[in-house]
C-alpha positions as semicolon CSV with decimal commas, in nm:
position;residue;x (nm);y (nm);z (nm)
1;X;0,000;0,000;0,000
2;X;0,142;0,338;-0,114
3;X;0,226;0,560;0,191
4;X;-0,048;0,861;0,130
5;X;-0,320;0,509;0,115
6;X;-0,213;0,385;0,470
7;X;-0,496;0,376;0,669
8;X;-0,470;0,614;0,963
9;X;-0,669;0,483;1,300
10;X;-0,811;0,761;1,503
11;X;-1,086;0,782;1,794
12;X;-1,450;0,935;1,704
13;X;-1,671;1,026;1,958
14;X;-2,058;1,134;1,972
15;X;-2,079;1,559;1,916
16;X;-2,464;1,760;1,935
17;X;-2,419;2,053;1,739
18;X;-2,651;2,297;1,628
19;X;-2,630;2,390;1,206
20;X;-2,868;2,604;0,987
21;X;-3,174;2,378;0,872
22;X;-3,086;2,418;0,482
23;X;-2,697;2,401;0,512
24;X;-2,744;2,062;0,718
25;X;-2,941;1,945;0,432
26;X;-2,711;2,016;0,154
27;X;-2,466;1,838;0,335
28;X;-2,664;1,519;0,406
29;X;-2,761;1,575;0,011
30;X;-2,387;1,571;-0,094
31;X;-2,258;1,271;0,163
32;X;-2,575;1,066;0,005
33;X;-2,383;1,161;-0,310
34;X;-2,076;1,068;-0,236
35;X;-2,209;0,769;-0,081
36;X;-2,006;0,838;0,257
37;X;-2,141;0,925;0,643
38;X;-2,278;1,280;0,731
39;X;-1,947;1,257;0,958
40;X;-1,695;1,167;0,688
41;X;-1,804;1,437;0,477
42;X;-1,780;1,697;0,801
43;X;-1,423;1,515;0,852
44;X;-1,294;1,647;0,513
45;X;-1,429;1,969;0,460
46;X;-1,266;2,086;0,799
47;X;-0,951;1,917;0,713
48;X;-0,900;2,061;0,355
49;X;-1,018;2,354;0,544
50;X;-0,720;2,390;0,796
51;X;-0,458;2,327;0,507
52;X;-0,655;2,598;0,294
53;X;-0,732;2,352;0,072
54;X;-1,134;2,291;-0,152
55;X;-1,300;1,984;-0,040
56;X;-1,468;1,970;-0,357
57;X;-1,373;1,887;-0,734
58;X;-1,526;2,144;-0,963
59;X;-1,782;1,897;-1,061
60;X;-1,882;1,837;-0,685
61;X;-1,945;2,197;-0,660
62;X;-2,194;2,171;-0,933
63;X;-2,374;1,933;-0,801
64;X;-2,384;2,158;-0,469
65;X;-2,485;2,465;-0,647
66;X;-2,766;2,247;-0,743
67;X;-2,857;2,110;-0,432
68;X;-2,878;2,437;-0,264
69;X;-3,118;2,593;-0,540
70;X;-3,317;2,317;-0,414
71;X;-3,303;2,281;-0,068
72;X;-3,334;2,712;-0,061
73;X;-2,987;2,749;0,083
74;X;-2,903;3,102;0,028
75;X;-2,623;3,192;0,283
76;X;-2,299;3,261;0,201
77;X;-1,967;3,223;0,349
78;X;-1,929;3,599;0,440
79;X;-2,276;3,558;0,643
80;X;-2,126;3,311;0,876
81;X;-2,026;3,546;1,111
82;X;-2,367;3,758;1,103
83;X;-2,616;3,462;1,149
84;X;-2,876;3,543;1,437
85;X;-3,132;3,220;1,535
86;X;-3,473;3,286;1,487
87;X;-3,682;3,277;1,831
């Protein structure tokens, strides 16, 4: 096995966080996709995240422009600081 293949063994454990209704559904929508777990998917983005890196190909990112027409998922990443829960 190549050495970027070896399988690296780690410890998971249970998390309750609270996410915007549509951008949790986009992401279930694109780990259904990619036929992986809700907490892959959430594994990835944060780690191509902390090396500055996209967690998506180009086509991926079609398909999630298309999934959030659908699911109404407006926000963008410049709102994430600004969000405000409705009461």
């Amino acid at each position: 096995m190549a050495e970027s293949k070896k399988l690296v063994e780690i410890e998971r454990i249970q998390t309750g966080v609270r996410m915007e209704k549509r951008l949790l559904k986009v992401l279930k929508a694109v780990a259904e996709l990619k036929d992986m777990s809700l907490g892959d998917l959430l594994e990835g983005i944060v780690l191509h995240a902390f090396e500055g890196k996209s967690a998506f190909s180009p086509q991926t990112m079609k398909e999630i422009e298309k999934l959030k027409t659908i699911y109404g998922l407006t926000l963008r990443a410049s709102d994430s600081h600004r969000l405000k829960e409705r009461r």
